[in-house]
N, CA, C and O of each residue as an XYZ file, in Angstrom:
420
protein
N      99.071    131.102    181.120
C      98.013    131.757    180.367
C      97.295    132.742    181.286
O      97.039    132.521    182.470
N      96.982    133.916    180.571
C      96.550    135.233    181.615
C      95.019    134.078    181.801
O      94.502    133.046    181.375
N      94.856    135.271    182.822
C      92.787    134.597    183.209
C      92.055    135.833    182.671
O      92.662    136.896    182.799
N      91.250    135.854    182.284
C      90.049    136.834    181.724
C      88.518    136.774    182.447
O      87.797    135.804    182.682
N      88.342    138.108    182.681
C      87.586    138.728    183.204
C      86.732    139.651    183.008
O      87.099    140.580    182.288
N      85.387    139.685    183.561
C      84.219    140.505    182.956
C      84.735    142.316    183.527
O      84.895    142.518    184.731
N      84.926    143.397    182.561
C      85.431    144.104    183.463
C      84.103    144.948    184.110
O      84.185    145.935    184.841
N      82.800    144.256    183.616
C      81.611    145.061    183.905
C      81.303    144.619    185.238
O      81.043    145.354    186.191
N      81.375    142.731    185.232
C      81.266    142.558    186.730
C      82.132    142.969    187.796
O      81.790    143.298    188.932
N      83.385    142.915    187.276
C      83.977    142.994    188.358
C      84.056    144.677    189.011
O      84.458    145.023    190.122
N      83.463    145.626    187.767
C      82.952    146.683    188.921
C      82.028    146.856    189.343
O      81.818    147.767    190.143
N      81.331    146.191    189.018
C      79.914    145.898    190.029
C      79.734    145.610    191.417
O      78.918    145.988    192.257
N      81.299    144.381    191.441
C      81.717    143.743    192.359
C      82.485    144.861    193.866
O      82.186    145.026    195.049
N      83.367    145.298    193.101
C      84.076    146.855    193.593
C      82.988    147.926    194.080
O      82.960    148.401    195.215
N      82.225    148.186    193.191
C      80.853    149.174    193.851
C      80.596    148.498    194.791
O      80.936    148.851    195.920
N      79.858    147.229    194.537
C      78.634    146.539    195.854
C      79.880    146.618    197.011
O      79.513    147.531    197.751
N      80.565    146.343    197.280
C      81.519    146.503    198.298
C      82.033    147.527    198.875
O      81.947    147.714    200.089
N      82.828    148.566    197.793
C      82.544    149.896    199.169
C      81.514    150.469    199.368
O      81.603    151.367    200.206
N      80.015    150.227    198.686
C      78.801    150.764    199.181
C      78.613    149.712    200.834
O      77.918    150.020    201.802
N      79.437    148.532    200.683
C      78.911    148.138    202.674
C      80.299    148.333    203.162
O      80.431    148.802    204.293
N      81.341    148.042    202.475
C      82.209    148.661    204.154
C      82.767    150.212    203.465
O      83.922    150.334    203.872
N      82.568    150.872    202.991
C      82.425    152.525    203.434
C      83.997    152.548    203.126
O      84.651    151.840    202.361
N      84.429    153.699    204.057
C      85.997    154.204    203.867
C      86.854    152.931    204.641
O      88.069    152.891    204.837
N      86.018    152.100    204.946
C      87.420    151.227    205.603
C      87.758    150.234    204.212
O      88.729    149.482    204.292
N      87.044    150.250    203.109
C      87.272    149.501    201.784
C      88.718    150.320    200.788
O      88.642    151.042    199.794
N      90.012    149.812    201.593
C      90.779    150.240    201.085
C      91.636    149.518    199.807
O      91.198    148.485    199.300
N      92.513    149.958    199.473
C      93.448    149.201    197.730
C      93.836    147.954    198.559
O      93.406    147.078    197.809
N      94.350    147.323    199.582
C      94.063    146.607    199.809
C      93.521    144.978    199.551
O      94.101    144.042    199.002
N      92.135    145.060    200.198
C      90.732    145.095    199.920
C      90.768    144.575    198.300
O      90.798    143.469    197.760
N      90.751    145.767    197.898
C      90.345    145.961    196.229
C      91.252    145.043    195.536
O      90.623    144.226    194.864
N      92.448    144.916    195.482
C      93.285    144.294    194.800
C      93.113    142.929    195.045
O      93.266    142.134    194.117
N      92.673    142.364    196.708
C      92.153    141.220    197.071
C      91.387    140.149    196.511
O      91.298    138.921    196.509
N      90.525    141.897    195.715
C      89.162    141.466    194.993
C      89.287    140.815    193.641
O      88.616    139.908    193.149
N      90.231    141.444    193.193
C      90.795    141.381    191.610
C      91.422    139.780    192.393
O      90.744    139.080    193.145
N      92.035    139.657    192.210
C      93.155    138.919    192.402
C      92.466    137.650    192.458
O      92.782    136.662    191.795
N      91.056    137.756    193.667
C      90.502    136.248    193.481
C      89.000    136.650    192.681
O      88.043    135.931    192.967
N      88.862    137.350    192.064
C      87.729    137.440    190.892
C      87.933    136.277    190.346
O      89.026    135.729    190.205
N      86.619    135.772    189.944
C      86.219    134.202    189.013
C      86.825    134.488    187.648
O      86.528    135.616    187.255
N      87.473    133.898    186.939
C      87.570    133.986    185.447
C      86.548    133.626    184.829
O      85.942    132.578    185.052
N      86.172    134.696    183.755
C      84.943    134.252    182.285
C      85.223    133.134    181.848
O      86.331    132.604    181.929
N      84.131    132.621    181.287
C      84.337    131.586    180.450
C      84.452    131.946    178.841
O      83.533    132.061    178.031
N      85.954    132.095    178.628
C      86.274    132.452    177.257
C      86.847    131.856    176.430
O      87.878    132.297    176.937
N      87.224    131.230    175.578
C      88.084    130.440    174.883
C      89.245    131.333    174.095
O      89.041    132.519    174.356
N      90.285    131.183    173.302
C      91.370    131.748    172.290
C      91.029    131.440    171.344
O      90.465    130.420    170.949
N      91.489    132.703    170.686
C      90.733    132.435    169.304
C      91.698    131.900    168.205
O      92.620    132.658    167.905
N      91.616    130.643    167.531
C      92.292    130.085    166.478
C      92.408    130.517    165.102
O      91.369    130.388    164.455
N      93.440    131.013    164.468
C      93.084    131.377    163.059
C      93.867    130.455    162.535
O      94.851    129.929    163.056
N      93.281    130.218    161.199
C      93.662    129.169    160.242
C      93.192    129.593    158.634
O      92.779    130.734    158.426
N      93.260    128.869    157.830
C      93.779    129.482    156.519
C      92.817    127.815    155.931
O      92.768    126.723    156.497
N      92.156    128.291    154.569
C      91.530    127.421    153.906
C      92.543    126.899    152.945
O      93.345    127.746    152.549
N      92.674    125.755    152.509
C      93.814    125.246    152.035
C      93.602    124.256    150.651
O      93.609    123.051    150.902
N      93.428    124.618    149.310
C      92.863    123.431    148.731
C      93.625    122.791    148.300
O      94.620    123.273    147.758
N      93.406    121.443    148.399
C      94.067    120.193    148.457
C      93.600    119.492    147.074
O      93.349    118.298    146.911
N      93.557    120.325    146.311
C      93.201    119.401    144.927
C      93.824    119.010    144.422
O      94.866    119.662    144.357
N      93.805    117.626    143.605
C      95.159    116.739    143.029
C      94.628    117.441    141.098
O      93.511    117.872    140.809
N      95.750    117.337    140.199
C      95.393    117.962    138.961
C      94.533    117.263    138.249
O      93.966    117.837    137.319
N      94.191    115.595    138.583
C      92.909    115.142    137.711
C      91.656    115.958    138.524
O      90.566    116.079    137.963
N      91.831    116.372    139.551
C      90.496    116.611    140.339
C      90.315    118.099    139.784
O      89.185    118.466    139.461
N      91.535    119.061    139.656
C      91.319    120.246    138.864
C      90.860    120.656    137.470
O      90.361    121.660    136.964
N      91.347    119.123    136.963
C      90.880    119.331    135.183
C      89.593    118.861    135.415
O      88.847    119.654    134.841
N      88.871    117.900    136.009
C      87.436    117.977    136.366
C      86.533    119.013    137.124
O      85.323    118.895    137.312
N      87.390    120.118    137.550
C      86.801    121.509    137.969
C      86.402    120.927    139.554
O      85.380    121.433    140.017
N      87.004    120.067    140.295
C      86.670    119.429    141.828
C      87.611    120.114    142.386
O      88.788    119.891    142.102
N      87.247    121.068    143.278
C      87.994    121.289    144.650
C      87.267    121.028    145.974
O      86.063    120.941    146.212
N      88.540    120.911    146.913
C      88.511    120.046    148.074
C      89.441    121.636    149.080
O      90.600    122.045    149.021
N      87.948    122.216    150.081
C      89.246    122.885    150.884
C      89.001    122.650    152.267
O      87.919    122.730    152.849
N      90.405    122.274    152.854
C      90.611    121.947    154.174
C      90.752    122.938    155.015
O      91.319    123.822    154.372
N      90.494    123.428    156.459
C      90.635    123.942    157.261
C      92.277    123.477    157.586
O      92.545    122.298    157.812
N      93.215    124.436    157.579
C      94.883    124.263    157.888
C      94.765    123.458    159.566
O      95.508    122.570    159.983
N      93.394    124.214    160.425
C      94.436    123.793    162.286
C      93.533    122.263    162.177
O      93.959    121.206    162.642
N      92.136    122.428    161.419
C      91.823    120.593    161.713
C      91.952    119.892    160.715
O      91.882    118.665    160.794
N      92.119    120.394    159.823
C      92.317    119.395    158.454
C      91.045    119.010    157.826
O      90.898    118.911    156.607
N      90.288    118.833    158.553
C      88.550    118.612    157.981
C      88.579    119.311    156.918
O      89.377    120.219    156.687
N      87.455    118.814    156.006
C      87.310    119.877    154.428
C      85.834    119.886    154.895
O      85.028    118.994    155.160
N      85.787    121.353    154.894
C      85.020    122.623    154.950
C      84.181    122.689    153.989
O      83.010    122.641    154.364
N      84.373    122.798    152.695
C      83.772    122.932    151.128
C      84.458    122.080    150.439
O      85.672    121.880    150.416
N      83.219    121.367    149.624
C      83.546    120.867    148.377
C      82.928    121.025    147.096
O      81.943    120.296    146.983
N      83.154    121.675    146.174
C      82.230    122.047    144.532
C      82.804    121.241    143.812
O      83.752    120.510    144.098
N      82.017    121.389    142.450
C      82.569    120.702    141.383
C      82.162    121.617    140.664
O      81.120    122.191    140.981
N      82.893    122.005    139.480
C      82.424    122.743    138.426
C      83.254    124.940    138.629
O      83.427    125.497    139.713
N      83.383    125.222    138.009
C      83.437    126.893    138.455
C      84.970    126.945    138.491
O      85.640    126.265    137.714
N      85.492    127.727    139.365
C      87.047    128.260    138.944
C      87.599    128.052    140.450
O      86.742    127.642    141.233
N      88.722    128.240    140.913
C      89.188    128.717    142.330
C      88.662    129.766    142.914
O      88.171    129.875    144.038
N      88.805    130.555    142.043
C      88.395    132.038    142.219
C      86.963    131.809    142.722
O      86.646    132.924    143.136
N      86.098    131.128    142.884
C      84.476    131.033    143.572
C      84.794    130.879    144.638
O      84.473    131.919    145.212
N      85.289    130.158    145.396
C      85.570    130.042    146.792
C      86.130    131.192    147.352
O      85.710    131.448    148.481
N      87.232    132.211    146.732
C      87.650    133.284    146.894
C      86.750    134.262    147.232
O      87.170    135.256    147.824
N      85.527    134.151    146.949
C      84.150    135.527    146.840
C      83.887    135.176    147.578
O      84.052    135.937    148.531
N      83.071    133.385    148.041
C      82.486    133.087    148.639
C      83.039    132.403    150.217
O      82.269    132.023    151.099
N      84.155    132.376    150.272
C      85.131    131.943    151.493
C      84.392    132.062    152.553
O      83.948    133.205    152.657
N      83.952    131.079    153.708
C      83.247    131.558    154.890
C      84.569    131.975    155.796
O      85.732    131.834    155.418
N      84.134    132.535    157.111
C      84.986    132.850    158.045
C      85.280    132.471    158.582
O      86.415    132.753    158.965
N      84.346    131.153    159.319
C      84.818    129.996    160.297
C      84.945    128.665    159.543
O      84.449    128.353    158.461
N      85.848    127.847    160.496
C      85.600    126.512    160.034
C      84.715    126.242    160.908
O      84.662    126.734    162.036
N      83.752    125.211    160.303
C      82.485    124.897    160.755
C      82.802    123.525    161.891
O      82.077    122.851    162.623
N      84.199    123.543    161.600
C      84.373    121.927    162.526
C      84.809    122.385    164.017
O      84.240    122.075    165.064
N      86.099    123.299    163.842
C      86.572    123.502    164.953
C      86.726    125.409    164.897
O      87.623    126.028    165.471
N      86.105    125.762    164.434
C      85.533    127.186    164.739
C      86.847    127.973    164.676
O      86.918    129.018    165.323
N      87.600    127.674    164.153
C      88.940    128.437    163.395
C      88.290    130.059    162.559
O      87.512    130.264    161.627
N      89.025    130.877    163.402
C      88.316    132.243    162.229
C      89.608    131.993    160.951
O      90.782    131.636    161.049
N      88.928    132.290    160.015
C      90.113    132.420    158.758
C      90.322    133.205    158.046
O      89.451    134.065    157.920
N      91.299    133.290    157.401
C      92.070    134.835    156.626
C      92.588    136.159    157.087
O      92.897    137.233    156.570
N      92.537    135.443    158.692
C      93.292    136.666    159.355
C      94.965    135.807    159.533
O      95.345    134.660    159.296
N      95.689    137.150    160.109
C      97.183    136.591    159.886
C      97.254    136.954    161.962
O      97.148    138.147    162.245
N      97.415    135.968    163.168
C      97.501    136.677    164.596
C      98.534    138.021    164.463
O      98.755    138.728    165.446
C-alpha cells in the first residue's frame, strides 16, 4: 500500500532546509527527505451500495429494511411510502462504518 503525504508539509519541510544548508542541499538530500517523510494519517475510502433486504410480507406492509452492502448493518428503516423515498432521500455514508455510497471505484 502506497504511504500518503501532506504535499504542503512536506514543502515546508524542503524550504526550511535549503534555507539552512544553502547550495550544499542537493537532490540527494531532497529525495532523502521524501523518502523518510512521516505518512498522514489517512484512511481508504470504502464504497458500498444500500441494499434493501425486504421480504414480500414486509413490502405489502410498506416496511423496508436497507443494509449497508461492506457492513451489513441497516442504515434506515420506514414503514409506510414507496421504494422510491429512500431513492430522494438516500444518505451518502453509512453511519456504521462510514462507507461513501452510490459511487461505482
Amino acid at each position: 500500500m502506497d504511504d500518503y503525504i501532506s504535499r504542503a508539509d512536506l514543502m515546508g519541510h524542503i524550504e526550511d532546509e535549503a534555507r539552512a544548508w544553502g547550495e550544499e542541499y542537493d537532490v540527494r538530500q531532497i529525495l532523502g527527505d521524501i523518502e523518510d517523510f512521516p505518512a498522514a494519517d489517512v484512511r481508504p475510502v470504502v464504497r458500498g451500495k444500500w441494499k434493501d433486504s425486504v421480504d414480500k410480507l414486509d413490502m405489502l406492509a410498506g416496511r423496508h429494511e436497507y443494509h449497508c452492502s461492506c457492513c451489513g448493518k441497516m442504515a434506515h428503516y420506514f414503514v409506510g411510502g414507496t421504494e422510491d423515498w429512500f431513492d430522494t432521500h438516500e444518505p451518502n455514508f453509512c453511519s456504521h462504518c462510514g462507507a461513501r455510497m452510490g459511487e461505482t471505484p
